[in-house]
Short mmCIF file of the C-alpha atoms (twelve columns), coordinates in Angstrom:
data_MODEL
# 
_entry.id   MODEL 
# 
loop_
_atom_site.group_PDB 
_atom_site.id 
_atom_site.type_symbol 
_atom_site.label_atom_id 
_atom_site.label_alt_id 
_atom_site.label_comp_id 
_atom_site.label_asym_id 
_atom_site.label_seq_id 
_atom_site.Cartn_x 
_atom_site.Cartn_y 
_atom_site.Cartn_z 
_atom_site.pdbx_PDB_model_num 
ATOM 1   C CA . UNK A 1   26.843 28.935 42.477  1 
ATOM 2   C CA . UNK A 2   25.752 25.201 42.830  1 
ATOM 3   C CA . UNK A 3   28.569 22.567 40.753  1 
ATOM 4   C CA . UNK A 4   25.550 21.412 38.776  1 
ATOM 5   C CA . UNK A 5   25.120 25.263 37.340  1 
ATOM 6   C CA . UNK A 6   28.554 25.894 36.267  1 
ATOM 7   C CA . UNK A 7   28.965 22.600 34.750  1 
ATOM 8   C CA . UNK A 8   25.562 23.403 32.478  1 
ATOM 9   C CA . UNK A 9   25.890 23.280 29.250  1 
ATOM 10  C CA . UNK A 10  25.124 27.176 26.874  1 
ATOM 11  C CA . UNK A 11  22.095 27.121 25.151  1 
ATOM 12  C CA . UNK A 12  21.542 28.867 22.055  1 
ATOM 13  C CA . UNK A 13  18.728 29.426 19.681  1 
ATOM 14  C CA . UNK A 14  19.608 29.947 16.260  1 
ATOM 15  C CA . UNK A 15  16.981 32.284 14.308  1 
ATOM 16  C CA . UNK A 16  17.748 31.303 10.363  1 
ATOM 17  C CA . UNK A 17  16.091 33.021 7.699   1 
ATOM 18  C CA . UNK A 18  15.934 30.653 5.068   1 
ATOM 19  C CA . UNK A 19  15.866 33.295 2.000   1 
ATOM 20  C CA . UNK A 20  18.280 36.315 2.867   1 
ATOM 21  C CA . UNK A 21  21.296 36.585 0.114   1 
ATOM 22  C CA . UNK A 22  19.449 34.014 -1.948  1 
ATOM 23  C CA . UNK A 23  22.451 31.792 0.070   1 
ATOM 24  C CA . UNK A 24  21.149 28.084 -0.089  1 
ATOM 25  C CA . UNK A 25  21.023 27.292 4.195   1 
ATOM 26  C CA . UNK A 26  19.899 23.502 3.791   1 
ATOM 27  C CA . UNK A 27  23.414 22.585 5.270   1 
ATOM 28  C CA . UNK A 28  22.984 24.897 8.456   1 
ATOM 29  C CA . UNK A 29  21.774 22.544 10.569  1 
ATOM 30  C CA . UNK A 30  24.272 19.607 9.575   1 
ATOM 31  C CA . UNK A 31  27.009 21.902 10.503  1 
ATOM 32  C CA . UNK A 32  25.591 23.341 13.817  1 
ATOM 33  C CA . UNK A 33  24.727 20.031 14.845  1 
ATOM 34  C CA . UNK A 34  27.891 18.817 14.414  1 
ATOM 35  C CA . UNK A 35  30.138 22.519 15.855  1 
ATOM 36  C CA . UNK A 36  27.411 21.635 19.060  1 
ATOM 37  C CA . UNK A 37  28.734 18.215 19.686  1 
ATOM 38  C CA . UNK A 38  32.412 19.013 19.192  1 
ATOM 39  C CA . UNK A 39  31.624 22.463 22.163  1 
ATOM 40  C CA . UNK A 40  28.965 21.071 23.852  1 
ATOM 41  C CA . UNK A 41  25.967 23.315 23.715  1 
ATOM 42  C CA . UNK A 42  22.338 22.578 23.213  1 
ATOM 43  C CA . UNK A 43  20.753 24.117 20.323  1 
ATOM 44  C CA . UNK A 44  17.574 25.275 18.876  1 
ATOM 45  C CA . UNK A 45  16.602 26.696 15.827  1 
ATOM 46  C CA . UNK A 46  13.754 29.038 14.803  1 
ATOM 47  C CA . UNK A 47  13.572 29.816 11.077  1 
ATOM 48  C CA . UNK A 48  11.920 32.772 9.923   1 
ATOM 49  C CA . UNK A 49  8.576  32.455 7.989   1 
ATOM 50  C CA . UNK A 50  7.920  36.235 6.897   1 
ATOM 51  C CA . UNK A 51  4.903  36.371 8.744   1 
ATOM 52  C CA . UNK A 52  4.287  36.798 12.467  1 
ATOM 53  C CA . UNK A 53  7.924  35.553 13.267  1 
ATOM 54  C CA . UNK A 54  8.450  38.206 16.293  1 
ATOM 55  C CA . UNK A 55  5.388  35.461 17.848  1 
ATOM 56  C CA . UNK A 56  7.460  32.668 17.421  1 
ATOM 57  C CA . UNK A 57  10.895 33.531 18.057  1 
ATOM 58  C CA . UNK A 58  9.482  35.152 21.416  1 
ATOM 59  C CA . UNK A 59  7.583  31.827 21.796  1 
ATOM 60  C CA . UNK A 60  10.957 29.919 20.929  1 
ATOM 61  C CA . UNK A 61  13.186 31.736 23.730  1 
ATOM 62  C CA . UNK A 62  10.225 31.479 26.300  1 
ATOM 63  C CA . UNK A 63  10.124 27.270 25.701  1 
ATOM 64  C CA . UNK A 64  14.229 27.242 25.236  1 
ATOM 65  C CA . UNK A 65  15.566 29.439 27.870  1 
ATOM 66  C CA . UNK A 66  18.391 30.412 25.605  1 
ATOM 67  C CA . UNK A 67  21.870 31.808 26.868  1 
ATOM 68  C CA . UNK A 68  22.365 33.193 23.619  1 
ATOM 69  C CA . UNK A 69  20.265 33.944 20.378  1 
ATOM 70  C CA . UNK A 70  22.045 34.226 17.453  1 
ATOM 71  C CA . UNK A 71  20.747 35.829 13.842  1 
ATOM 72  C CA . UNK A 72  21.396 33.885 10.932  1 
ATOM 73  C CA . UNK A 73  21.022 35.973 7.803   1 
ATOM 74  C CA . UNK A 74  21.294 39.900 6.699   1 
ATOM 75  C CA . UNK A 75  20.363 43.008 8.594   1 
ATOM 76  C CA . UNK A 76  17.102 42.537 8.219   1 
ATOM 77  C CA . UNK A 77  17.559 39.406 10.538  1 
ATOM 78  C CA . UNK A 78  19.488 41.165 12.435  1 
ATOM 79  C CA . UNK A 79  16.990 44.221 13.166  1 
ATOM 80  C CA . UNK A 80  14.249 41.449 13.708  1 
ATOM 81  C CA . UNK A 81  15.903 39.260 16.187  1 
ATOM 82  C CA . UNK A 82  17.281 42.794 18.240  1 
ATOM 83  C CA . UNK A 83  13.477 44.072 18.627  1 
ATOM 84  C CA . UNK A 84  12.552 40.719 20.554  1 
ATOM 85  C CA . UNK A 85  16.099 40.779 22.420  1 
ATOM 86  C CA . UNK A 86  16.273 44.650 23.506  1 
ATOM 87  C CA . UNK A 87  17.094 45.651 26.861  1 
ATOM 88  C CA . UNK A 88  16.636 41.720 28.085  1 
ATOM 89  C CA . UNK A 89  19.290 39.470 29.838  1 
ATOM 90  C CA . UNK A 90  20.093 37.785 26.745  1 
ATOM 91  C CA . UNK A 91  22.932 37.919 24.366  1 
ATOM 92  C CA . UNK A 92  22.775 38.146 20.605  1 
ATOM 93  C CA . UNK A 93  24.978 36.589 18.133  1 
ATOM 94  C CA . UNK A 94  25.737 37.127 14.427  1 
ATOM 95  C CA . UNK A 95  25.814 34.616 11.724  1 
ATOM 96  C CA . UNK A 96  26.161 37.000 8.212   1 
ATOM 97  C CA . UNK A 97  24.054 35.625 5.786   1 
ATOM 98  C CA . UNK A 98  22.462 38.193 3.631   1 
ATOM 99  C CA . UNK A 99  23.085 40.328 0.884   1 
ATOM 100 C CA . UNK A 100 25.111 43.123 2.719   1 
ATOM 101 C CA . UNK A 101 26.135 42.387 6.521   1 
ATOM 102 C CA . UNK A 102 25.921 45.434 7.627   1 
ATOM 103 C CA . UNK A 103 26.197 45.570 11.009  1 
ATOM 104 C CA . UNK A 104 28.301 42.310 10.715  1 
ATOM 105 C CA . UNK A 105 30.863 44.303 8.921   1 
ATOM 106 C CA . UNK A 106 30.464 47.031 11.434  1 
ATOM 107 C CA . UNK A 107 31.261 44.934 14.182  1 
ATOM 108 C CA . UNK A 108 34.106 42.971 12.411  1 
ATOM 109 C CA . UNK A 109 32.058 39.758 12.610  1 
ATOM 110 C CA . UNK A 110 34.007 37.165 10.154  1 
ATOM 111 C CA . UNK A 111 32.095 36.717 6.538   1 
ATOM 112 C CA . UNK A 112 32.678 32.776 7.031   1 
ATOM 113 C CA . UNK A 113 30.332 29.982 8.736   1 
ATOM 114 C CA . UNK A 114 33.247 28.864 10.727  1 
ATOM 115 C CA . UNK A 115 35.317 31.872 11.767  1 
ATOM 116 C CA . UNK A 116 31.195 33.237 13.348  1 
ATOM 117 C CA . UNK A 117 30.386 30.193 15.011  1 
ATOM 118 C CA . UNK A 118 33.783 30.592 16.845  1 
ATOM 119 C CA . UNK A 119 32.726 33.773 17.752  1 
ATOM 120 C CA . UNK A 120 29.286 32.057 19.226  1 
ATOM 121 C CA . UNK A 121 30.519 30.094 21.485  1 
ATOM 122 C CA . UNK A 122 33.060 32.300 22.767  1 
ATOM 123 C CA . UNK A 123 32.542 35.358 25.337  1 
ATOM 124 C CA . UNK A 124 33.499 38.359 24.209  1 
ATOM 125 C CA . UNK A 125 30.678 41.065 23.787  1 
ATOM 126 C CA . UNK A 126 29.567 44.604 23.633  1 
ATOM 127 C CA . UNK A 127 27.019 46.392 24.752  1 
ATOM 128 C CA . UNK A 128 25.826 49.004 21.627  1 
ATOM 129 C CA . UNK A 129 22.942 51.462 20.933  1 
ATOM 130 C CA . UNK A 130 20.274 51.199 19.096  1 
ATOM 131 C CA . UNK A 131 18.035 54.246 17.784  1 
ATOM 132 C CA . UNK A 132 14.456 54.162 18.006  1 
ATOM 133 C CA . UNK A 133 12.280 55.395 15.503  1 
ATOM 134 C CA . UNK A 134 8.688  56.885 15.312  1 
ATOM 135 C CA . UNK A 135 8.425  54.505 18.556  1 
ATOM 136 C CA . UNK A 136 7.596  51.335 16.341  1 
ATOM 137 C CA . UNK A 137 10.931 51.097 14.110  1 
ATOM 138 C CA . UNK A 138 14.213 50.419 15.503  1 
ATOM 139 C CA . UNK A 139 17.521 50.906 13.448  1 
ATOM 140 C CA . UNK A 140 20.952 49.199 14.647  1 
ATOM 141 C CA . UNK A 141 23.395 51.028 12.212  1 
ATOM 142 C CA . UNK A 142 21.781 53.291 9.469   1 
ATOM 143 C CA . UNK A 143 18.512 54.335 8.151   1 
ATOM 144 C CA . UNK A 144 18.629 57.222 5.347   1 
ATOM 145 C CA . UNK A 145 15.816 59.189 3.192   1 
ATOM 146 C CA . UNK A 146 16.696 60.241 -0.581  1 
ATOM 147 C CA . UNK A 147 19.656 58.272 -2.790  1 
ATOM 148 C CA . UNK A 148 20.367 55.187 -0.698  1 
ATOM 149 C CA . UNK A 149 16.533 54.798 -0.168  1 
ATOM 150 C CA . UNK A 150 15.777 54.706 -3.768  1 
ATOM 151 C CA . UNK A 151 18.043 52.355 -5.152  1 
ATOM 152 C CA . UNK A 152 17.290 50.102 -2.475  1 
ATOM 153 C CA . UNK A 153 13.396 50.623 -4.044  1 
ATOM 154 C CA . UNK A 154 15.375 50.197 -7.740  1 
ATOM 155 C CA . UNK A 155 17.152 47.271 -6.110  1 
ATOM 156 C CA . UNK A 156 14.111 44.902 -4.653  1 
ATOM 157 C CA . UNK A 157 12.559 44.909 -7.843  1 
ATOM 158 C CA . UNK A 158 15.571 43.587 -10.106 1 
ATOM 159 C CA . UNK A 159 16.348 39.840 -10.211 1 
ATOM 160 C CA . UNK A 160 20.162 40.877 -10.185 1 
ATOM 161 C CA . UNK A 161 21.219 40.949 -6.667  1 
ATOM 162 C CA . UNK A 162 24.450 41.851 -4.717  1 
ATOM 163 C CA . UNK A 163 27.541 44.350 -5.311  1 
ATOM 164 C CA . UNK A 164 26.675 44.046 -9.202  1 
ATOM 165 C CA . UNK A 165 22.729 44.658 -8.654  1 
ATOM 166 C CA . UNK A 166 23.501 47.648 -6.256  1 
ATOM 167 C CA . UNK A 167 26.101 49.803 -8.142  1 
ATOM 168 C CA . UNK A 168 23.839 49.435 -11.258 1 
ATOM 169 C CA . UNK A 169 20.989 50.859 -9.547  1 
ATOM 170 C CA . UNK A 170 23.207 53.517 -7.382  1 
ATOM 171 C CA . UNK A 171 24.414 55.189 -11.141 1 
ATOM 172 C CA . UNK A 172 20.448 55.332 -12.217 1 
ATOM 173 C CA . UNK A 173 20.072 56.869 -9.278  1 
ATOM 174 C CA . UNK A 174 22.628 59.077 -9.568  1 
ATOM 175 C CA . UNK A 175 21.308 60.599 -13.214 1 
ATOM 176 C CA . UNK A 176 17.889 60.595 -11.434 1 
ATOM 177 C CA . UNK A 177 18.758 62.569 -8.163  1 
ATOM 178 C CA . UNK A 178 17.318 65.777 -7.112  1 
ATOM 179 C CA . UNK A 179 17.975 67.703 -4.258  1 
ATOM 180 C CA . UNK A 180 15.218 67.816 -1.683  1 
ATOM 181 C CA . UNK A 181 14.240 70.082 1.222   1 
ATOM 182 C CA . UNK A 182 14.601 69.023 4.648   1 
ATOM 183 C CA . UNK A 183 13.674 70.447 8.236   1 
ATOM 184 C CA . UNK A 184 15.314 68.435 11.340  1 
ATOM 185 C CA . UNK A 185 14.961 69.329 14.915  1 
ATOM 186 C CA . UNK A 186 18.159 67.869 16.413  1 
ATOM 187 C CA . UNK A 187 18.458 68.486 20.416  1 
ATOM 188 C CA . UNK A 188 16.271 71.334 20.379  1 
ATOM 189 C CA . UNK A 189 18.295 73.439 17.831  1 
ATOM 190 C CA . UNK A 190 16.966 73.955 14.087  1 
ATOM 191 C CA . UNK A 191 18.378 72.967 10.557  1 
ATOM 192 C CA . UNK A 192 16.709 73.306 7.192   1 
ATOM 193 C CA . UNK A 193 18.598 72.215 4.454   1 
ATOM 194 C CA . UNK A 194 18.311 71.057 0.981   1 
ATOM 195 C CA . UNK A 195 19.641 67.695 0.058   1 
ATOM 196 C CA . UNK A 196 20.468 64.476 -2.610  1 
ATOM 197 C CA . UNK A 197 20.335 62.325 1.331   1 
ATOM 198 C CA . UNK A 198 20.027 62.277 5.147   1 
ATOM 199 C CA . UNK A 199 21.144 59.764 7.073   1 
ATOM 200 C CA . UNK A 200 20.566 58.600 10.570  1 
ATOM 201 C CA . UNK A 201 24.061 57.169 11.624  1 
ATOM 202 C CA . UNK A 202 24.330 54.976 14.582  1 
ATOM 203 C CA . UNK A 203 27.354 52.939 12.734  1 
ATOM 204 C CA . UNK A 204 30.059 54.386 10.529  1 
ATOM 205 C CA . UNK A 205 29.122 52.284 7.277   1 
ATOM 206 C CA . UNK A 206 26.854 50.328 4.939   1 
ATOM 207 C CA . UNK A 207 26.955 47.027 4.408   1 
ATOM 208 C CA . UNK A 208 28.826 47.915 0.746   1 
ATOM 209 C CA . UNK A 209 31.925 49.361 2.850   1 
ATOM 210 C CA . UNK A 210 30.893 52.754 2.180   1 
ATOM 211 C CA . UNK A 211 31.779 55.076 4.699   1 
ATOM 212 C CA . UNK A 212 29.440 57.911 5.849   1 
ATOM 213 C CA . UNK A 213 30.078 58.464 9.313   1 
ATOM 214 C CA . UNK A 214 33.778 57.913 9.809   1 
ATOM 215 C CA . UNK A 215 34.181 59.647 12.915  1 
ATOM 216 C CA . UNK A 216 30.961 57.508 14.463  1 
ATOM 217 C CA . UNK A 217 30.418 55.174 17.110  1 
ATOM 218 C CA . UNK A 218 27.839 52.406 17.319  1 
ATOM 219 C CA . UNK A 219 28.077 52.735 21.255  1 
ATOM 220 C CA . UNK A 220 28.778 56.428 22.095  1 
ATOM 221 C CA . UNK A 221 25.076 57.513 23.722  1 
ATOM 222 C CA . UNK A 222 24.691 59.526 20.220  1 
ATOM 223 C CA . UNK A 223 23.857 59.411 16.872  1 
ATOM 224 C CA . UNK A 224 24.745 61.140 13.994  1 
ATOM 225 C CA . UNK A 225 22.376 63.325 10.845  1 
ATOM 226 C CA . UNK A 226 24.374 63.633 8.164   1 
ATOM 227 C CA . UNK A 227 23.696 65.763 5.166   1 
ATOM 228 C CA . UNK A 228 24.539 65.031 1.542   1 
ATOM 229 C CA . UNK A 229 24.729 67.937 -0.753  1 
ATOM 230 C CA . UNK A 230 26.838 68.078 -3.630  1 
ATOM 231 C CA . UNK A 231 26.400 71.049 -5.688  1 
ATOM 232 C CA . UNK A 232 26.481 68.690 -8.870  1 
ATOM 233 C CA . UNK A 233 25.481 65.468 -10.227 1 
ATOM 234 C CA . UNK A 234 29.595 65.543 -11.196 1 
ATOM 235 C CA . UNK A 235 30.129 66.125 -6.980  1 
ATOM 236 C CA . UNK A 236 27.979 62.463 -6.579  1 
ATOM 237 C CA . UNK A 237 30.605 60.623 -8.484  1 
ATOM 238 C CA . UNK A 238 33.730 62.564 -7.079  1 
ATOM 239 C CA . UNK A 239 32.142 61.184 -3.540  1 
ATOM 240 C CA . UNK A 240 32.568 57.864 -3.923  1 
ATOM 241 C CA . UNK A 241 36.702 57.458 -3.143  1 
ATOM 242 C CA . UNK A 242 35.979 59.242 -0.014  1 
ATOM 243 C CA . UNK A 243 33.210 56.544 0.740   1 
ATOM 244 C CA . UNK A 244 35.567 54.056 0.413   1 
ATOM 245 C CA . UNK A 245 38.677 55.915 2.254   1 
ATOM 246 C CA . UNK A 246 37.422 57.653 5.193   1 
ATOM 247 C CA . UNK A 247 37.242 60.986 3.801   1 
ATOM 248 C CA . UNK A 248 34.147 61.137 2.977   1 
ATOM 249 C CA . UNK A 249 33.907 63.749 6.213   1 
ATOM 250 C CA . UNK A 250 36.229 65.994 4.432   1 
ATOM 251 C CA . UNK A 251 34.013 66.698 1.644   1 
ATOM 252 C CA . UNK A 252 32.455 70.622 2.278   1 
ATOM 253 C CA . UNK A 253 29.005 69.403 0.886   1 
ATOM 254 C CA . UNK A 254 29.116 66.891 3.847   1 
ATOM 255 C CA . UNK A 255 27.546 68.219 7.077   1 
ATOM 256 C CA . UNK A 256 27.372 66.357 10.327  1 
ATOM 257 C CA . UNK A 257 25.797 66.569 13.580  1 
ATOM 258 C CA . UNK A 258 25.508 64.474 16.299  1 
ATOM 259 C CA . UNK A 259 22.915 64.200 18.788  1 
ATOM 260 C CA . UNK A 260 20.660 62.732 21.085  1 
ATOM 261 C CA . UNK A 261 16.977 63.156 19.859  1 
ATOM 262 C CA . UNK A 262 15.803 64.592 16.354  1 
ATOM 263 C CA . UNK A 263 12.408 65.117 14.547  1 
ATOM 264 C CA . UNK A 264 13.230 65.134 10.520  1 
ATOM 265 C CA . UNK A 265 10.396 66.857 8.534   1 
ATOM 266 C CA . UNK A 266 10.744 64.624 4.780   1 
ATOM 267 C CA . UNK A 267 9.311  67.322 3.171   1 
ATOM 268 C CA . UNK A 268 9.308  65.046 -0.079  1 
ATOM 269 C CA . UNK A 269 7.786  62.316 0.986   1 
ATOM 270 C CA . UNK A 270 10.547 59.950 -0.244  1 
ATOM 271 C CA . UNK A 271 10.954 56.474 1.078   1 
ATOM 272 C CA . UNK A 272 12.630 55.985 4.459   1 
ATOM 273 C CA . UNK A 273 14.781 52.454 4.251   1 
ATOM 274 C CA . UNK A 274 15.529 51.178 8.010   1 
ATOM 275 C CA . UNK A 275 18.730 48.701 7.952   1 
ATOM 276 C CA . UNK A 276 18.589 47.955 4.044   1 
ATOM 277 C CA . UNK A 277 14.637 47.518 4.943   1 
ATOM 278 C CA . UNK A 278 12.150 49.940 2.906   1 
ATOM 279 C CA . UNK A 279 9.456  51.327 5.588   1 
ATOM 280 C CA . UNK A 280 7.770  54.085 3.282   1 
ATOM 281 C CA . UNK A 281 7.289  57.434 2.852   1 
ATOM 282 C CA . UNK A 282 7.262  59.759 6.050   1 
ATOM 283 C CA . UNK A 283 7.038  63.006 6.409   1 
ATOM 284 C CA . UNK A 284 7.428  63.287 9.918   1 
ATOM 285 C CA . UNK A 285 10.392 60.946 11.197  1 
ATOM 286 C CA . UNK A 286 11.258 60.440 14.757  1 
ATOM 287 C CA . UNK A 287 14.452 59.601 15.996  1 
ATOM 288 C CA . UNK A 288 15.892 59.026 19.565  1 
ATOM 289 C CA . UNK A 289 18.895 56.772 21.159  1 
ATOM 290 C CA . UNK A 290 19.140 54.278 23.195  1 
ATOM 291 C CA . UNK A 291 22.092 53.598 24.405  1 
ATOM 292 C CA . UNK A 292 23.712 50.622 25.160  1 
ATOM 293 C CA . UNK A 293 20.461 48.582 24.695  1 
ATOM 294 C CA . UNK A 294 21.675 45.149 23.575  1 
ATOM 295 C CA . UNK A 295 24.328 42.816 23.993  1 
ATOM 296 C CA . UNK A 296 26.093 41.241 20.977  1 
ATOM 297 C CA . UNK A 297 29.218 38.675 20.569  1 
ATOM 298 C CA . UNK A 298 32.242 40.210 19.012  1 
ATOM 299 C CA . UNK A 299 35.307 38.678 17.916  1 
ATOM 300 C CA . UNK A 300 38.258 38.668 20.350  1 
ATOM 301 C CA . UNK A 301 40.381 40.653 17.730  1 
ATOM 302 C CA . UNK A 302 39.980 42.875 14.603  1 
ATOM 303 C CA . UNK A 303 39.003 40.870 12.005  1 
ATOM 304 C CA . UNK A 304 40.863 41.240 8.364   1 
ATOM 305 C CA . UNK A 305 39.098 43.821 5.775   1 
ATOM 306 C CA . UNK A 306 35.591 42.858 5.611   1 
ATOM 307 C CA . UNK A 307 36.152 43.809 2.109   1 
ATOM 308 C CA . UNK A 308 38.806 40.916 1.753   1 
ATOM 309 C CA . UNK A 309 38.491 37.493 -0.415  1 
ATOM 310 C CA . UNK A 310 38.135 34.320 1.045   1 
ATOM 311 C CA . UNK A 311 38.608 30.748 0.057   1 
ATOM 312 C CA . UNK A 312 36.659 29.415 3.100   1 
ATOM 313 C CA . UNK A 313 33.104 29.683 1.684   1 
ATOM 314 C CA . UNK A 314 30.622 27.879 3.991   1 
# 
């Protein structure tokens, strides 16, 4: 490789979205700027609009020529920036700035500005799965009909937001479940089942630290369908220690199967919710891997509990 090359400086394009979390980003550039001056890199940035922004992010990395493209925001930044970046030559990066962090959490991305742009500019990376589904959607960690799907609903329509706005909405819920019927073809074999929730678990956990798939992997060639049925509204409660404790497994009205390629029949009709995104109500979902289909900076060690407080706020 030519002296020139080695020498060059890493671009990166950094996709904000200025509204996930409600976080204030004014300051984002400021402190990129100045992180890109003290590691030399050239920068970009592309911030979201809500409308046609897989156009100009594609039209961003065609102009830039980015090494690296990093997601600044929640999952739902996250999902958008992996659609454009999947199965290309380019690395993604994580900035969490949203309400939840998912797939940050999963990944043990730091919840601080300076501990992720560290992460950035350094090396290490893994190659994960995604899951495709219906052929249009794409889900990095977990997409679920039923409970989870409605409070999210309950959720986007209150002006209270976060943990607080979440657990109120998750105990309506609760008082408001019913089980529902449910037909999934997983790998060719059969299961009909009645249930509060499925879930479609390519990660072990929701951006909340609960725990539904603790014996998952977000690059193992699989993913996992995971039933909730508790016998009981009194069962819903008694499952939330075992969310939080990686027990949840343990729980006899928890049934898991891992697979390949599934067709869920929502028999229902209750909303499917993609990555903490609400897509609607499907009856016939479609779900197939793809394994190790993008690239995405990691930190060099385990990061502390995710669930951990921290003085060094942004």
């Amino acid at each position: 490789m030519p002296k020139n090359q080695l020498n060059k400086p890493q671009r990166i394009l950094f996709v904000i979205n200025p509204i996930s979390g409600d976080i204030d980003k004014n300051y984002l550039r400021e402190r990129i700027t100045t992180f890109s001056e003290e590691r030399h890199f050239a920068f970009e940035i592309q911030y979201t609009r809500g409308k046609h922004d897989d156009e100009l992010i594609t039209e961003s990395i065609q102009k830039f020529a980015p090494d690296k493209v990093v997601s600044v925001g929640g999952d739902g930044t996250c999902n958008l920036v992996s659609r454009i970046l999947i199965n290309k030559k380019i690395t993604m990066g994580i900035i969490p700035l949203g309400s939840a962090n998912g797939l940050a959490k999963e990944l043990n991305i730091p919840q601080t500005l300076s501990e992720a742009l560290e992460i950035i500019v350094a090396d290490k990376k893994k190659a994960i799965d995604t899951v495709k589904i219906n052929n249009q959607h794409l889900s990095l960690h977990l997409a679920d009909v039923g409970i989870n799907a409605q409070v999210i609903k309950r959720f986007e329509r209150d002006h209270i937001r976060g943990f607080a706005g979440y657990a109120k909405h998750f105990i309506q819920e609760l008082f408001a479940a019913k089980p529902l019927k449910f037909k999934v073809i997983l790998d060719g074999r059969k299961i009909t089942k009645k249930a509060y929730m499925v879930v479609i678990a390519n990660a072990t956990k929701y951006g909340t630290g609960a725990i539904i798939n603790p014996r998952g992997s977000i690059s193992d060639g699989q993913f996992e369908i995971i039933f909730v049925r508790p016998y009981s509204i009194g069962h819903l409660f008694q499952m939330i220690i075992p969310f939080f404790t990686h027990k949840i497994h343990e729980l006899d009205y928890i049934e898991s199967y891992s697979g390949k390629k599934a067709t869920i029949y929502n028999y229902g009709e209750k909303e499917l919710q993609i990555d903490g995104e609400l897509i609607g109500r499907l009856k016939k979902i479609n779900v197939e891997i793809n394994p190790q289909a993008l690239e995405i900076l990691i930190p060099e060690r385990p990061n502390k509990p995710f669930f951990s407080l921290s003085t060094d706020e942004y």
